[in-house]
N, C-alpha and C positions, 0 to 999 in steps of 0.2 A: 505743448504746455511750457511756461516758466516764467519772469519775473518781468514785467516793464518797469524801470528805474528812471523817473521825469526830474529834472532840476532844470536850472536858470541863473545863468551869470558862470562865464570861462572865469576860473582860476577864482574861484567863489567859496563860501565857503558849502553851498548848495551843490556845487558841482563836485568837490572833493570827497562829502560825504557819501553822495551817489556814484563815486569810485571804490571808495573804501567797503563799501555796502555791497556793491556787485561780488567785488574779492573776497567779501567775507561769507557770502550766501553761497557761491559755489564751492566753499568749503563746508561749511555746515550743513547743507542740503541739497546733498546730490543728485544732482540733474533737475535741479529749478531751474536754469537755464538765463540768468539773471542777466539783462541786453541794459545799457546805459547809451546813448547815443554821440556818440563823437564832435556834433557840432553842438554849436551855442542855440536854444531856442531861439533868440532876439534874433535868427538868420533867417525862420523862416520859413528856410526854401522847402524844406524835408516833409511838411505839413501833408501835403498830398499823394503822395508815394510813400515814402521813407516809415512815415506815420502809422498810415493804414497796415501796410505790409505787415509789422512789426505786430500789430495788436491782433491780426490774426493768428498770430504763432505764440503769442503768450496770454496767461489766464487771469494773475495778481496785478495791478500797479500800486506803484509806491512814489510818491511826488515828495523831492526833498526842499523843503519850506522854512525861508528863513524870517526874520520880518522886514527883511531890505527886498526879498524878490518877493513877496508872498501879493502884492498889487500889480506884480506884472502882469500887462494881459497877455501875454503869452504860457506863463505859466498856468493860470485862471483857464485859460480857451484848454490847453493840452489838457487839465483838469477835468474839466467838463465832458471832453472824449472820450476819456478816459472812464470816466463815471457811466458814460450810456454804452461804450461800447465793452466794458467788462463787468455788466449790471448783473448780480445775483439769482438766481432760478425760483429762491423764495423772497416773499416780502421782506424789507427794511434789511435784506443779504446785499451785503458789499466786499466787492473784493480789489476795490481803491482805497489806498491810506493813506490821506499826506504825514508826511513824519516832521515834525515840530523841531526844528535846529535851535537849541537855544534860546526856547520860548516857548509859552504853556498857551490851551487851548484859550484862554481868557486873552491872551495878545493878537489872536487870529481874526480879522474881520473880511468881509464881503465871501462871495459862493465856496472859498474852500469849509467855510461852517457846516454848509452843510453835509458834509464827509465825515465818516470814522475817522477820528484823529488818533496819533500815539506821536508822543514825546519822546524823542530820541534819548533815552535811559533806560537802566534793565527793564523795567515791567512793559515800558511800552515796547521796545525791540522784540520781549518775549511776545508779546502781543503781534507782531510784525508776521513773525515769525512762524507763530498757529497759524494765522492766514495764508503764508506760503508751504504751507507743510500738507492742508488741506485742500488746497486750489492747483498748486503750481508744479505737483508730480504725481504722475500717476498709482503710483500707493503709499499715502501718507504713513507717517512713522506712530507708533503708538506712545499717545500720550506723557508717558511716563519714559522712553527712549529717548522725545523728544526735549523734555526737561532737562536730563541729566547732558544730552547733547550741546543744548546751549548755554550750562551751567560749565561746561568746558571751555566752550570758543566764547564768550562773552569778554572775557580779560582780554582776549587778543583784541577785539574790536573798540573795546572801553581805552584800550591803551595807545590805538593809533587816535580815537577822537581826543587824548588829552592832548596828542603830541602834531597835534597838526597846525601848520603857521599860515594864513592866508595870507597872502601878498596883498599889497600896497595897491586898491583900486585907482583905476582914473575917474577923476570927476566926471557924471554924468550930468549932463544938461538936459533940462527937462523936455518933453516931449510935449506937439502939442494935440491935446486930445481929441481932434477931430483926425488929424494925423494914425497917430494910432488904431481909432477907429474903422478908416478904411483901411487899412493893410490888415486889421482881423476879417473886415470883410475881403478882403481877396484870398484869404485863407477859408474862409467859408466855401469861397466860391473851389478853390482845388479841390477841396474833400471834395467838394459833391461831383465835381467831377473824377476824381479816384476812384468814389463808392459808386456812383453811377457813371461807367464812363459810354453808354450809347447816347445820350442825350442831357443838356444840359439848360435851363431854362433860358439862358442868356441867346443859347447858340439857336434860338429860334429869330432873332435879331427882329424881334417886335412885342411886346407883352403880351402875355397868356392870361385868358382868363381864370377864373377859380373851374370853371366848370371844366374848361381845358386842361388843367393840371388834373381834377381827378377822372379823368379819363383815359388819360396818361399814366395814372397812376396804375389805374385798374389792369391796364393791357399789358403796363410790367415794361414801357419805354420809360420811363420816369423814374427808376428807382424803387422799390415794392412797400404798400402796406404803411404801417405804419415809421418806417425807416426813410421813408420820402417823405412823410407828414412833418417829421422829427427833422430835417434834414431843411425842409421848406420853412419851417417855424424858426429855427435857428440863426436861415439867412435874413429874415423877415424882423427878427429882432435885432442884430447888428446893423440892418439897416436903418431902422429907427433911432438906436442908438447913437448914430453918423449923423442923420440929421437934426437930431435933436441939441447932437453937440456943437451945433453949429452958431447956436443963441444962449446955451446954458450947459455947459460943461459939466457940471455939479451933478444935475436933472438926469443927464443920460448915461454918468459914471451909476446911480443909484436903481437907474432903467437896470442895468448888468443883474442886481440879484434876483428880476424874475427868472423862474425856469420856463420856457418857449414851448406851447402846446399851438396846433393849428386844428380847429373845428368848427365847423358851421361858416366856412369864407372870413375866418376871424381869427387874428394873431394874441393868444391868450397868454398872459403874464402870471404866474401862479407865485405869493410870494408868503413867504414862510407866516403861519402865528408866534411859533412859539419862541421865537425871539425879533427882533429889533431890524427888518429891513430895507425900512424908509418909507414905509406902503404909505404912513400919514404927510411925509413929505409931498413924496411925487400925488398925492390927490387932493392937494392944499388948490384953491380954487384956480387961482393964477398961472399954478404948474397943470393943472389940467386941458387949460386954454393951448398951452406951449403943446405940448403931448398929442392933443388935437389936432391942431396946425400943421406939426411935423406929420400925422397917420395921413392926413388929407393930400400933403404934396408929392406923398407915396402911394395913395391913390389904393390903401387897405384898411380895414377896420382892426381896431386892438380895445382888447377888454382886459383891465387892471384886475384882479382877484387877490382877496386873502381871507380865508373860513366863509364866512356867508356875508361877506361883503365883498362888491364888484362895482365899476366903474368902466361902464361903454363909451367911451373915445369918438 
């Protein structure tokens, strides 16, 4: 059991907080077990080892979220792992929070929306908090211990965030987004070979059918159930995203807020009603033709969704 702590950007102010947070949780609740990772996401490498390893020994994540890293796709993709691999036992139960640095839920846009958020001040850190007191140690504290516990160490930690100085960034140059997009696809590709490492879809070195994959599925060389389904959909929409971004940058940055289901031989886009995530965009007549074009030279079907409206590809 104990604490995943996700950030982005060395010497950040995303990185310093998810220092300061590790140091304060293993004072205030002991043996959460609270792990921050030593290298810079933007490396990488850690994604398929490092990554996996980690999430199986801990039960909370906490992604520290600024509005300068909060579009990183690196950030975003750990996010998203993070979200299916430490998903709740009951419905709308989460036990991922990004923590808001210096910005309220109204400055947050693309898939960390859809997360429990808390704003790094007292209520939402008490908020932090209950979640790691109930998840992240094997006999949470009661209620009212728990209160008075953090109504103690709160000034310790309110006092290192007043008194922290971020250093002087280097200019970054912008990335170009089809760039970015396959290096998240080569991180697709490591999980699934992490989480499945007898067999990898690639390492059959010629395309598989849909009927071949759940076959593969079924016999338990692929990866099992619906964890290979989830696993297959994920690479399946990074994929689209790459090449879509090859003619419309825009198109396939807004591809990113579906969430990735795989059924019926069909890569299904699920994207939110009840707020604002481009769905009327990306089904504008002209973006559909692109969306099309792109499903066809990948040689997959995709179905756009939001409430009881859908769009076959």
């Amino acid at each position: 059991m104990g604490v995943f702590i996700s950030w982005s950007g060395k010497n950040t102010k995303s990185y310093m907080v998810a220092e300061a947070l590790r140091r304060w949780l293993e004072q205030v609740v002991q043996g959460c077990n609270p792990w921050v990772s030593t290298q810079d996401i933007d490396a990488g490498e850690r994604w398929g080892t490092e990554l996996f390893t980690q999430l199986d020994n801990h039960n909370v994540g906490i992604i520290c979220v600024t509005k300068e890293n909060q579009a990183e796709p690196w950030l975003n993709f750990e996010a998203g792992a993070l979200a299916k691999q430490l998903k709740g036992d009951k419905p709308n139960e989460s036990r991922v929070c990004p923590l808001l640095i210096e910005m309220t839920t109204s400055d947050v846009t693309g898939p960390l929306k859809l997360l429990q958020m808390a704003v790094l001040e007292k209520d939402g850190m008490f908020q932090v908090l209950q979640m790691v007191n109930q998840y992240a140690i094997p006999t949470p504290l009661n209620p009212e211990v728990l209160k008075k516990v953090f109504e103690k160490w709160w000034p310790d930690l309110q006092s290192e965030l007043q008194q922290m100085e971020v250093p002087d960034q280097p200019h970054k140059t912008s990335r170009d987004p089809e760039a970015m997009l396959e290096e998240i696809l080569n991180l697709v590709r490591s999980i699934d070979k992490a989480t499945n490492p007898t067999i990898l879809v690639e390492d059959f070195g010629k395309p598989i059918t849909w009927g071949e994959l759940g076959e593969l599925t079924k016999r338990g060389v692929w990866g099992s159930g619906r964890l290979a389904l989830n696993s297959w959909a994920e690479s399946l929409k990074v994929k689209l995203m790459a090449e879509v971004a090859k003619s419309h940058p825009q198109l396939s940055k807004t591809l990113g807020s579906g969430l990735p289901e795989f059924a019926d031989e069909t890569l299904i886009l699920q994207f939110a009603v009840y707020r604002d995530t481009g769905f009327e965009f990306l089904t504008k007549p002209h973006n559909l033709d692109v969306l099309k074009k792109a499903a066809d030279v990948l040689g997959f079907r995709v179905k756009l969704v939001q409430g009881a409206t859908s769009f076959d590809l």
